[in-house]
C-alpha positions in Angstrom: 115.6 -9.4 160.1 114.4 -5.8 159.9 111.0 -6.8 158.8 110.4 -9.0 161.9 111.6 -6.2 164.1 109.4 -4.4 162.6 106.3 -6.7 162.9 107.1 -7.2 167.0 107.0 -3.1 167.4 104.0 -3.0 165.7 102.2 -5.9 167.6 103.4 -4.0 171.2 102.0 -1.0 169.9 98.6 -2.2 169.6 98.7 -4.0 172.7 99.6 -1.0 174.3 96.3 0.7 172.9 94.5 -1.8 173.5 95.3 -2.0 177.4 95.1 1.7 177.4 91.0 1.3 176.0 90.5 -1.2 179.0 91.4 1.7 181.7 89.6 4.4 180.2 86.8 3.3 178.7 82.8 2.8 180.4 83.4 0.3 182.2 85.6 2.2 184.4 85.4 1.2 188.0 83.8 3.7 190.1 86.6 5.6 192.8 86.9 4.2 196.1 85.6 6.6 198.8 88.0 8.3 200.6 89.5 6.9 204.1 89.3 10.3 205.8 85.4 10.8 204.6 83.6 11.0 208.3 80.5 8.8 208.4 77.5 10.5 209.5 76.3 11.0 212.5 72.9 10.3 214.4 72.2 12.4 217.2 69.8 11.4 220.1 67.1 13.2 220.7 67.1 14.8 223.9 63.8 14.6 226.2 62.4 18.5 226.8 62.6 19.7 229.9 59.9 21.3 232.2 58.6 24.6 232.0 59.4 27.3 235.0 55.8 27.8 236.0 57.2 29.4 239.5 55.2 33.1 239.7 52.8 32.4 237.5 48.8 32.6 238.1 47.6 28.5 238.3 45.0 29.5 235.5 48.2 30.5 233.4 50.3 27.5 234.8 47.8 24.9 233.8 47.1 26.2 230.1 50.6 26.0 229.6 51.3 22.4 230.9 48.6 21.9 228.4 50.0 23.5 226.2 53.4 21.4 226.5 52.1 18.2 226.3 52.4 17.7 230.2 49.4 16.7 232.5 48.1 18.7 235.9 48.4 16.5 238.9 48.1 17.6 242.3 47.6 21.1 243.6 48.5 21.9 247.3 47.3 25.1 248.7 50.4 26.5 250.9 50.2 26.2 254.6 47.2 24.6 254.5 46.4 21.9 252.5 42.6 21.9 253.4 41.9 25.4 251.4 39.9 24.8 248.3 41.2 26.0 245.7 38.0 26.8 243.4 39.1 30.3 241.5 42.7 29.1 240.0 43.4 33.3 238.8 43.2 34.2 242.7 46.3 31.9 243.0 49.8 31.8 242.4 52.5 28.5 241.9 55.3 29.0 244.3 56.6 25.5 244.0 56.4 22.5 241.2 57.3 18.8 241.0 59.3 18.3 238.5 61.6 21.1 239.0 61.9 23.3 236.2 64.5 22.6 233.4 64.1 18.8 234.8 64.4 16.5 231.7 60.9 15.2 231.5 58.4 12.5 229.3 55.7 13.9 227.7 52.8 13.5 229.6 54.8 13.6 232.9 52.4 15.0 235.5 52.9 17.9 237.8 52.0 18.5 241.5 51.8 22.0 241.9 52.2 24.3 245.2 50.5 27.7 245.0 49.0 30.3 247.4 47.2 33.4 247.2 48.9 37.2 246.6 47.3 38.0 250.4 48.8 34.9 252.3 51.8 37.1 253.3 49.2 39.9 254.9 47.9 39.6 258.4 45.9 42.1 260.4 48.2 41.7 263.0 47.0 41.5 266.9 43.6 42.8 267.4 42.1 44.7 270.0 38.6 45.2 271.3 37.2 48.6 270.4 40.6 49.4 267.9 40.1 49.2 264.6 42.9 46.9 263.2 44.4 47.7 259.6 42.5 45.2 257.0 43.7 46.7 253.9 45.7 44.0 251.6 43.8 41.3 253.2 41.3 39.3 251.2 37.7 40.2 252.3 37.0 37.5 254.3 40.2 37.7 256.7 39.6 41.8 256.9 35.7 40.9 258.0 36.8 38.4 260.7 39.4 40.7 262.0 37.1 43.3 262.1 34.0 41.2 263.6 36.8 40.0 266.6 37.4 43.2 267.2 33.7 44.2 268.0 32.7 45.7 264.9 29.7 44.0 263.0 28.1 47.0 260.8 30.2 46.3 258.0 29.5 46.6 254.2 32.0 46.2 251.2 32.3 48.0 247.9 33.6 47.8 244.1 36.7 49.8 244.6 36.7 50.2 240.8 33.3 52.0 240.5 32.3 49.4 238.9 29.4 48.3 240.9 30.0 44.9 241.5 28.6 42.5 243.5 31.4 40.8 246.6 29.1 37.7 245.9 32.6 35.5 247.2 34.2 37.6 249.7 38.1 35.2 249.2 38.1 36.5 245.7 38.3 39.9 246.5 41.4 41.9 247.9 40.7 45.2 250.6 42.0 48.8 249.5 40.2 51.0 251.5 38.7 51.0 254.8 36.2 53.8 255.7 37.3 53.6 259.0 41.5 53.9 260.0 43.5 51.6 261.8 44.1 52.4 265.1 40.9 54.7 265.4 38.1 54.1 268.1 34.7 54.3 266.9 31.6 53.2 268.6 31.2 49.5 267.3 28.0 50.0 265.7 30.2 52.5 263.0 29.4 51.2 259.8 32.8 50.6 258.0 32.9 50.0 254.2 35.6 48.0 252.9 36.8 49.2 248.8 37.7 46.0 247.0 39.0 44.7 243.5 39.0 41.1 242.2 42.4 39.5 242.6 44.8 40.0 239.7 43.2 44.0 239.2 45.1 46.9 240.0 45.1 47.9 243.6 45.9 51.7 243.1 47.7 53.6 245.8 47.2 50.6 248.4 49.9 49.2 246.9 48.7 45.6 247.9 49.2 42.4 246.2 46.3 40.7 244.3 
């Protein structure tokens, strides 16, 4: 009877080590992944939004829409819609379609409003025989104020020193006059107008450009 107890302990011994090999050995099954393990997460790519071209010379304001991706649409001189708009640094956006930080498609083309620095300037009412004040306005505007006043000997000048040639008188900006506003010369004064291109200093005028 001892012997046989003996054999039955011995045979549950081995099938315990031998269950024991099947749960520990290689062919192990491989952990379950947690429940609390967050399952990533694709994010949507957001569409860019347009740049603030407000303030900015249209040269500057087209390279950059370039520059974007975007496309250059229409461009509106302000107030009137029939000035050409041939030298883009003599003019400045003051309005864009889209607005900017409008969520936009690349591509997406841009109608742009834009005017010149001098657009704000006026040589106010003009009398016959007085000279008016033409400084800030662009050349052309200071010569037909000055012609409608009666004076015709007129000439214009490089303020810089420069020497250059007023071969387009819209793309230059007065900042002298030889003659001062208010004063009554005989009308055939001559009266020299100092200039500078648009976008150059204007010194002590203090004038747009």
């Amino acid at each position: 009877m001892a012997r046989t107890c003996s054999r039955v302990v011995a045979a549950l011994g081995c099938l315990i080590l031998l269950l024991a090999g099947c749960t520990t050995g290689s062919g192990e099954a491989p952990p379950r992944a947690s429940a609390t393990e967050a399952a990533p997460v694709t994010s949507v790519a957001e569409k860019p939004t347009a740049p603030d071209l407000v303030g900015m010379r249209l040269l500057e304001a087209r390279e950059t829409l370039r520059t974007d991706g975007y496309a250059v649409g229409a461009e509106v001189a302000e107030g009137d819609e029939n000035r050409p708009i041939v030298e883009p640094a003599n003019w400045v956006v003051t309005a864009q379609d889209p607005a900017a930080g409008t969520q936009v498609e690349a591509g997406t083309r841009f109608s742009l409003t834009v005017a010149k620095p001098t657009d704000d300037t006026s040589a106010g009412q003009v009398a016959e025989g007085v000279v008016p004040e033409v400084v800030c306005l662009d050349l052309q505007k200071a010569q037909d104020a000055l012609r409608a006043a009666g004076f015709y000997v007129l000439t214009s000048s490089d303020a810089t020193g420069q020497g250059r040639q007023q071969l387009v008188d819209r793309n230059w900006v007065v900042v002298t006059q030889s003659e001062p506003a208010g004063s009554s010369p005989e009308p055939t004064t001559q009266i020299d107008l100092g200039t500078v291109k648009f976008g150059e200093p204007t010194g002590a005028s203090g004038c747009p450009s």
